[in-house]
N, C-alpha and C positions, 0 to 999 in steps of 0.2 A: 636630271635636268627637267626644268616645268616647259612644256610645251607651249608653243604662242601661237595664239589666233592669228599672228599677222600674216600675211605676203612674207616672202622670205626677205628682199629688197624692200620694202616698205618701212623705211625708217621713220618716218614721222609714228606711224602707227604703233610701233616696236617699241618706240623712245616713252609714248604715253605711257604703254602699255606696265612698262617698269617704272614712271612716275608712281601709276595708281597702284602698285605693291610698294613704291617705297610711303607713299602716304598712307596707307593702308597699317604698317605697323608703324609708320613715324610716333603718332600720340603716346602707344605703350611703350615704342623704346626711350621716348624723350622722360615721361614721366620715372622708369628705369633707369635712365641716370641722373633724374635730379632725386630720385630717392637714394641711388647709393652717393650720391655728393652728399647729401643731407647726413647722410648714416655712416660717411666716413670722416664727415666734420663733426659729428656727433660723436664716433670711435676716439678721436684727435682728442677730445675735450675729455670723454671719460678716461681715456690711456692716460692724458697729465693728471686727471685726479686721482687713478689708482696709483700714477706712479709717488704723486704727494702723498695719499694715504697711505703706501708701501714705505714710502720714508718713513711717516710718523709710525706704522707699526713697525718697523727695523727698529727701530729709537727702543719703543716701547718694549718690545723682545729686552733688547740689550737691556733698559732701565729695568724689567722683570727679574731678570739675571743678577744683576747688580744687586734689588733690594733682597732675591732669595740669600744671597751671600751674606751680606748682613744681617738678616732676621736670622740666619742660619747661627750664627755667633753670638745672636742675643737670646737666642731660643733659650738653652738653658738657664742664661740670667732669669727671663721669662718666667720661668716652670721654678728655680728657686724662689723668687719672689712671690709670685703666687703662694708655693708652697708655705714660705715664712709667714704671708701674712695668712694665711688661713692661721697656722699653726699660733701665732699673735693673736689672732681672736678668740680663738678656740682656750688657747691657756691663759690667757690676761688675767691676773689679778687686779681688780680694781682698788683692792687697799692699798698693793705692794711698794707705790712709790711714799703713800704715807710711813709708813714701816724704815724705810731703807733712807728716805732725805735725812739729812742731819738739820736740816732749818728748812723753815718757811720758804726761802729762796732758793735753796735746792731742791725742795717739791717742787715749786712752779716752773723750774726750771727744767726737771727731767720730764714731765708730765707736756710741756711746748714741743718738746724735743722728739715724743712716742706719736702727738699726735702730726708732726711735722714728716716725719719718717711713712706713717700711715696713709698720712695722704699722698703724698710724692710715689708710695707703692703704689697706689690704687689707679693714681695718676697716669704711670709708665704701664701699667697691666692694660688699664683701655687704651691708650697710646697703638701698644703692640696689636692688643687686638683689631684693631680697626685697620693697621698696616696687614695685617694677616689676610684679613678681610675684601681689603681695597685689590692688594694683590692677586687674591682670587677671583673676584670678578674681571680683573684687567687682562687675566691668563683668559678667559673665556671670551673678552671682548676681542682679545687679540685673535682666538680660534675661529670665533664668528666672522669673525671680520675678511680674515682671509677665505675660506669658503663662499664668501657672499661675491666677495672680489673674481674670484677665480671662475664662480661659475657665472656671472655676468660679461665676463669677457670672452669665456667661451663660446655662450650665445651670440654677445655681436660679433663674433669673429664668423661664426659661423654663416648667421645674414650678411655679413658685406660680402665672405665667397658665392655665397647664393649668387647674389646679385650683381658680383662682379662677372660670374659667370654666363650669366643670362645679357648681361649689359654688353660682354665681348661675343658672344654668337651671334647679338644682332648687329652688333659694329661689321663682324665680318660677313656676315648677308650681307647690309647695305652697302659696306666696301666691293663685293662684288657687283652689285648692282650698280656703282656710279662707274667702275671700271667700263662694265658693259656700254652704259649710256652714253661715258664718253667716246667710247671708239664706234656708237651709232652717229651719234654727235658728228665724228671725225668724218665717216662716211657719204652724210647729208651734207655736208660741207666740201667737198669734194668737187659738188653740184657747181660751187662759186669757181673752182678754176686759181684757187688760191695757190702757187706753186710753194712748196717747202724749204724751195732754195732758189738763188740763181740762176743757177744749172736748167730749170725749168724753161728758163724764157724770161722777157720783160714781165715787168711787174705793170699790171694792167687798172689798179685801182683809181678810182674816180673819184676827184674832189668835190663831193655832191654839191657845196658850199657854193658852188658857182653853177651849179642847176637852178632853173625856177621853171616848179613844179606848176607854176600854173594859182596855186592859190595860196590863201594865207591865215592867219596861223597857220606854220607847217614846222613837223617834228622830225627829227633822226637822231638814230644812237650812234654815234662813229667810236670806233675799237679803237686801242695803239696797238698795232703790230698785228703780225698775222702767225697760225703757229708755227714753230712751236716753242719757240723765245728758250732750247735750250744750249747752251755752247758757244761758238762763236757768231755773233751777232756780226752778218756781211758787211751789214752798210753800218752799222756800228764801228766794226773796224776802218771803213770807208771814212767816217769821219775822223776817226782817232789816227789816222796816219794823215790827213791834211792839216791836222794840226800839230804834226809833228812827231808824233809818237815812233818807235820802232817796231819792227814786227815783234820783238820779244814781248816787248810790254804789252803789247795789243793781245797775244796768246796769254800773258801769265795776268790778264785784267780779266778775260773770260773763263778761264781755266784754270781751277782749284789746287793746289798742292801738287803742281806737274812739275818734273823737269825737261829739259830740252835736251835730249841725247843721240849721238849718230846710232845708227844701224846700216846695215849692210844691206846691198843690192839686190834682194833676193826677188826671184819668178813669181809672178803673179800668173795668175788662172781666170781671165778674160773672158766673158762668156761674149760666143761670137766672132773671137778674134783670137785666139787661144793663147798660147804662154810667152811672157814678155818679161823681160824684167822692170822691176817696180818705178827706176826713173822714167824708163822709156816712156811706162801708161802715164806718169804724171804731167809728162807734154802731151797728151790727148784731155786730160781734163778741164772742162766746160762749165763752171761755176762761181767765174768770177769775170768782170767785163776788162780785158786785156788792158782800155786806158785810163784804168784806177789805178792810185799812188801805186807805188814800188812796193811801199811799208805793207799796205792790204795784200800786194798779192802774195809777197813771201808769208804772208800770216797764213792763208789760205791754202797756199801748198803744202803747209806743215801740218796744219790740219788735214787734208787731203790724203799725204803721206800717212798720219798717224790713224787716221779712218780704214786706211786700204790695208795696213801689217796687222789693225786689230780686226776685221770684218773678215777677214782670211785667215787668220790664226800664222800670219805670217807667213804666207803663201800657201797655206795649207788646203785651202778650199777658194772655191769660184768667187768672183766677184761681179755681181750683173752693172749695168753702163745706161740707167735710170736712175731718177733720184730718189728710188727707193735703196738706193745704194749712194751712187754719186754720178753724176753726169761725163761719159768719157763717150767721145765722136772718133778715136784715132788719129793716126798722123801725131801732129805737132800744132800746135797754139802759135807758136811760133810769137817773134814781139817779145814784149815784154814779160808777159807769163811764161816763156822760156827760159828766157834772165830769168826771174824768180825762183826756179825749180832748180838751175846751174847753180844759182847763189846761198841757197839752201840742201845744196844734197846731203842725204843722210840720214835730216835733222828731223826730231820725232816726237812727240811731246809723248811721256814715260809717267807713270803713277805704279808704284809697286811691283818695279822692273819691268811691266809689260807697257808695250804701246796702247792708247788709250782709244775707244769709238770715241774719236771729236767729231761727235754733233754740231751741225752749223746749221743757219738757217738768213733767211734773207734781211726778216726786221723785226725788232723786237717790241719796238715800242716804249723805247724809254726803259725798260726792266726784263734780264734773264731770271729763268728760273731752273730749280734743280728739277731733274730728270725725276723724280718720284713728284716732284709737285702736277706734272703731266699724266700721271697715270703710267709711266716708267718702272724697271727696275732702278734701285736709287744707285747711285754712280758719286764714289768721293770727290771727284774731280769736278762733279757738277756744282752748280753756285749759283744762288741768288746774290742778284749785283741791279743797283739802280745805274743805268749805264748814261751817267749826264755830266756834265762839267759843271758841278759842285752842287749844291744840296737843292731841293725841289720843293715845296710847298703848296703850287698851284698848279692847275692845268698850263699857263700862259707861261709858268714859268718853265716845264716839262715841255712846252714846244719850241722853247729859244735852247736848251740846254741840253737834251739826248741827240747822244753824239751819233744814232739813227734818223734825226730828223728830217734827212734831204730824201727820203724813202718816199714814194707817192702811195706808199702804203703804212705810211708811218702814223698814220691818223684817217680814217676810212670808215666812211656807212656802207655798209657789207651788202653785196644783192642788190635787186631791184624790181619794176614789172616793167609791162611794155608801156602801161601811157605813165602822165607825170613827168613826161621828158627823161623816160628810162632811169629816176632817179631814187632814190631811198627814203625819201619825201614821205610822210603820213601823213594825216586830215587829223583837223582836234578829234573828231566824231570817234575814227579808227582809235587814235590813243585811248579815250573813253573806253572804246568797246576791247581794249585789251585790260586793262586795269580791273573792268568787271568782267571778264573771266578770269583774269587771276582771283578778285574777290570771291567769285561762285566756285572754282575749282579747288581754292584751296579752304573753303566753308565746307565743301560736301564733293572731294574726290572721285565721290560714282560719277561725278556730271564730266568727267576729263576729255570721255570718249567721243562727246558730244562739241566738243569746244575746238577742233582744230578749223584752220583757216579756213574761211568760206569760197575762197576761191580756187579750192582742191575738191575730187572728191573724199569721200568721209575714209579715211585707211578701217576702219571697224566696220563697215558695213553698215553702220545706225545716221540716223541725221544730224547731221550740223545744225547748231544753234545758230541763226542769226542774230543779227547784234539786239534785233525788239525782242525774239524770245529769252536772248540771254538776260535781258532785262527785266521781263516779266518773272523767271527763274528768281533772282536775286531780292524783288520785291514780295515774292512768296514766303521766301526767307526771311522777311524781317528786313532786310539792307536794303541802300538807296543806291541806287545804279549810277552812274557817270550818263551823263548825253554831250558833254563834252568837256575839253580837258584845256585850261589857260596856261601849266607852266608846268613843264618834264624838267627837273633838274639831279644832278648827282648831289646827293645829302653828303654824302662822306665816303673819301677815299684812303687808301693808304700809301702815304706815302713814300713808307722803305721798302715792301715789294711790289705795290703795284699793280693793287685790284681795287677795284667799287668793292663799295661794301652795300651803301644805300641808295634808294630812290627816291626823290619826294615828286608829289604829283598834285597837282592845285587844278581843282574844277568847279563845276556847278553844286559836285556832293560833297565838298569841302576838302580837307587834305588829306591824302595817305602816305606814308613812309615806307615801302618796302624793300626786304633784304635783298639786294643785289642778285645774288644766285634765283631766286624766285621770279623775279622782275624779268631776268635774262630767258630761263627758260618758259614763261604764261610769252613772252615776247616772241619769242623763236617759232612756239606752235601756231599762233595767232596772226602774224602779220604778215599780210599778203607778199604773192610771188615766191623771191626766194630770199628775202631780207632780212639779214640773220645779226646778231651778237655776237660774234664770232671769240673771244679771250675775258678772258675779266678784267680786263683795265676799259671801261670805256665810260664817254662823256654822252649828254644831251644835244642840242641845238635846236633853235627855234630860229626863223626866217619871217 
């Protein structure tokens, strides 16, 4: 393992620090897979020509074969004829047909007839020879041919495993490294107080939308949802049982290839509280608000249930009573969440005979995703799901239609500082001054170290660029800096799962387009306090 300069805690600095290694071989690994894309759509192309050419030389083989048989049968005709007419020329009398005619017209007659026989031999003798001939070169085109074939393919076969080679060692560098950043990522984010579930507490998010920061042009990114959008979506099912749904449907709409199967009451292992059996601990848990529909809360106990038989190996091991587990205070919930646990006993949601970790979480934001799209092990049960009452197309339309929408974190600028009206609010100047350091950090990566928020100190120990010298940097370069920014929009999103993909940005230095993920993180390091991007679905706003 490579050693880091940083603070141990010091995530901002941690997070750069594995930017500038992944930028660092980003160039040669990119240009490594677009040479073996290149060299395996070039393989594709020469494979169907060998394999067309292998036809025509199969063909050619077999028609080889074929004319050897034949010539083989005419050979001796061949070699007679030959032989006769040598032997015709060699003994030809040229008086003898005068001698032997009986008339005028029986000379001219046998005399048409010698040299009609003469020619038609001479004719079939080069005939043969030429097929003889032809054959032999075709026997050698066909030897060449495959030779050249064979050892062609060989080679490129040989450079695409190079390269595929070399292309998969640094997918899984880099695979490790995004692993890492995201769980620094998760860390720094920790900071916001963003609870996981229910279970945590009220959901404390602020509709910045109704702040006024005091000035104007003013920008913010607001997220959907908070993480980790994988399993059952709380307040998603919240909405899907007021509009009628049953808890089954609500379970088998988040959860992939499950059944719903009883099991038995077995002891749970309670840290804190010690051995219980497993309905008992289900009236102590705290993850769902007692005067939501009936349909959410049986959803939630089942998931609950199905969490608690697989996190324990079905009572086998301890279960802690935070929502690094799940949230259990003792006693009895009593109310309605007791009804729901009575009216569900048993009941478990099952994939491959066992009970399943049903992952839940508070809000999704309009879209679950599968447990490997998170940085997870991947889980079949897990599912990407656009979670909305019928198809989506817009932002406007994705906030009438996800059935998480009454969430006060269903849509959210993340963070904030103290002035501003404690808001998520940025200055055109500020959006400027993020856009050119994304421009200067992603031109010349050594500069990364140099580029975190100004209103921190430097996690590397070297200086922070302000936003004039990150200016002066960029015009050293060649580039024209930003002084200020007219129009933050999302270029394009996707709409079946549910990420930005672009950013467009309109200022004094004209337009720039950049990819989403790049946007988010030059965004994260750069903008003051603690005002973050928190998931990949997220929009702009101007005020």
């Amino acid at each position: 393992m490579v050693a880091s300069n940083c603070p141990e805690k010091d995530y901002d600095c941690q997070i750069q620090e594995i930017q500038r290694d992944i930028d660092q071989i980003k160039p040669a690994h990119e240009k490594n897979k677009s040479d073996l894309a290149g060299l395996r759509k070039q393989i594709q192309n020469i494979r169907a020509k060998i394999f067309d050419i292998s036809t025509q030389l199969n063909n050619l083989e077999k028609d080889i074969l074929d004319r050897e048989e034949k010539l083989a049968l005419r050979e001796e005709l061949f070699n007679q004829k030959s032989k006769r007419h040598y032997i015709v020329l060699r003994q030809y009398d040229p008086l003898a047909p005068f001698l032997l005619a009986e008339s005028a017209t029986d000379l001219l007659r046998q005399v048409a007839i010698r040299k009609r026989i003469i020619a038609e031999d001479q004719k079939e003798i080069l005939k043969l020879a030429e097929q003889i001939s032809s054959l032999e070169k075709d026997r050698e085109t066909l030897k060449t041919s495959r030779a050249s074939l064979t050892s062609s393919q060989q080679q490129l076969d040989k450079k695409a495993e190079f390269l595929a080679g070399e292309v998969a060692k640094v997918e899984s560098y880099l695979a490790g490294l995004t692993s890492k950043q995201k769980n620094l990522l998760a860390q720094k984010l920790a900071s916001l107080n963003l609870p996981t579930s229910l279970g945590a507490g009220p959901l404390l998010c602020t509709d910045d939308r109704k702040l006024d920061p005091g000035f104007s042009p003013a920008f913010a990114l607001f997220t959907y949802g908070i993480p980790h959008r994988v399993g059952l979506n709380q307040y998603g099912a919240y909405g899907r049982a007021k509009l009628g749904q049953n808890y089954q449907d609500i379970l088998r709409a988040y959860y992939d290839g499950i059944s719903i199967e009883k099991r038995s009451n077995v002891n749970l292992k309670v840290k804190g509280y010690g051995e219980m059996p497993l309905e008992q601990y289900l009236l102590g848990i705290y993850e769902m608000p007692g005067d939501w529909p009936a349909e959410a809360l049986k959803a939630q106990v089942v998931a609950a249930r199905s969490y608690a038989l697989a996190y324990t190996d079905n009572g086998a091991k301890e279960i802690c009573t935070t929502q690094a587990c799940q949230v259990y205070k003792g006693g009895s919930k009593g109310g309605n969440w007791e009804a729901a646990v009575r009216a569900t006993e048993g009941e478990t949601l099952v994939s491959g005979g066992q009970p399943i970790t049903a992952w839940y979480a508070s809000t999704f934001g309009g879209y679950a995703l599968r447990s490997d799209d998170v940085g997870w092990s991947p889980r079949p049960w897990t599912k990407r799901l656009r979670d909305t009452l019928g198809d989506v197309g817009n932002f406007g339309e994705l906030n009438e239609r996800a059935y998480d929408k009454d969430s006060p974190c269903f849509y959210a600028a993340q963070g904030f500082r103290k002035e501003y009206a404690k808001s998520a609010w940025l200055k055109s100047e500020e959006v400027a001054d993020i856009v050119n350091v994304w421009l200067l950090g992603s031109r010349d990566p050594s500069t990364q170290n140099h580029l975190s928020q100004v209103d921190r100190s430097n996690p590397d120990g070297v200086e922070t660029w302000d936003t004039v010298r990150v200016r002066q940097e960029l015009q050293s370069r060649g580039l024209t800096p930003y002084t200020s920014v007219s129009s933050v929009s999302v270029s394009g999103w996707d709409t079946s799962v549910g990420k930005t993909n672009s950013v467009s940005i309109e200022g004094n230095a004209g337009t720039q387009t950049i990819s989403a993920d790049e946007f988010r993180n030059f965004f994260n390091l750069r903008a003051p306090g603690n005002i973050q991007i928190v998931g990949p679905l997220f929009n702009a706003e101007r005020r």
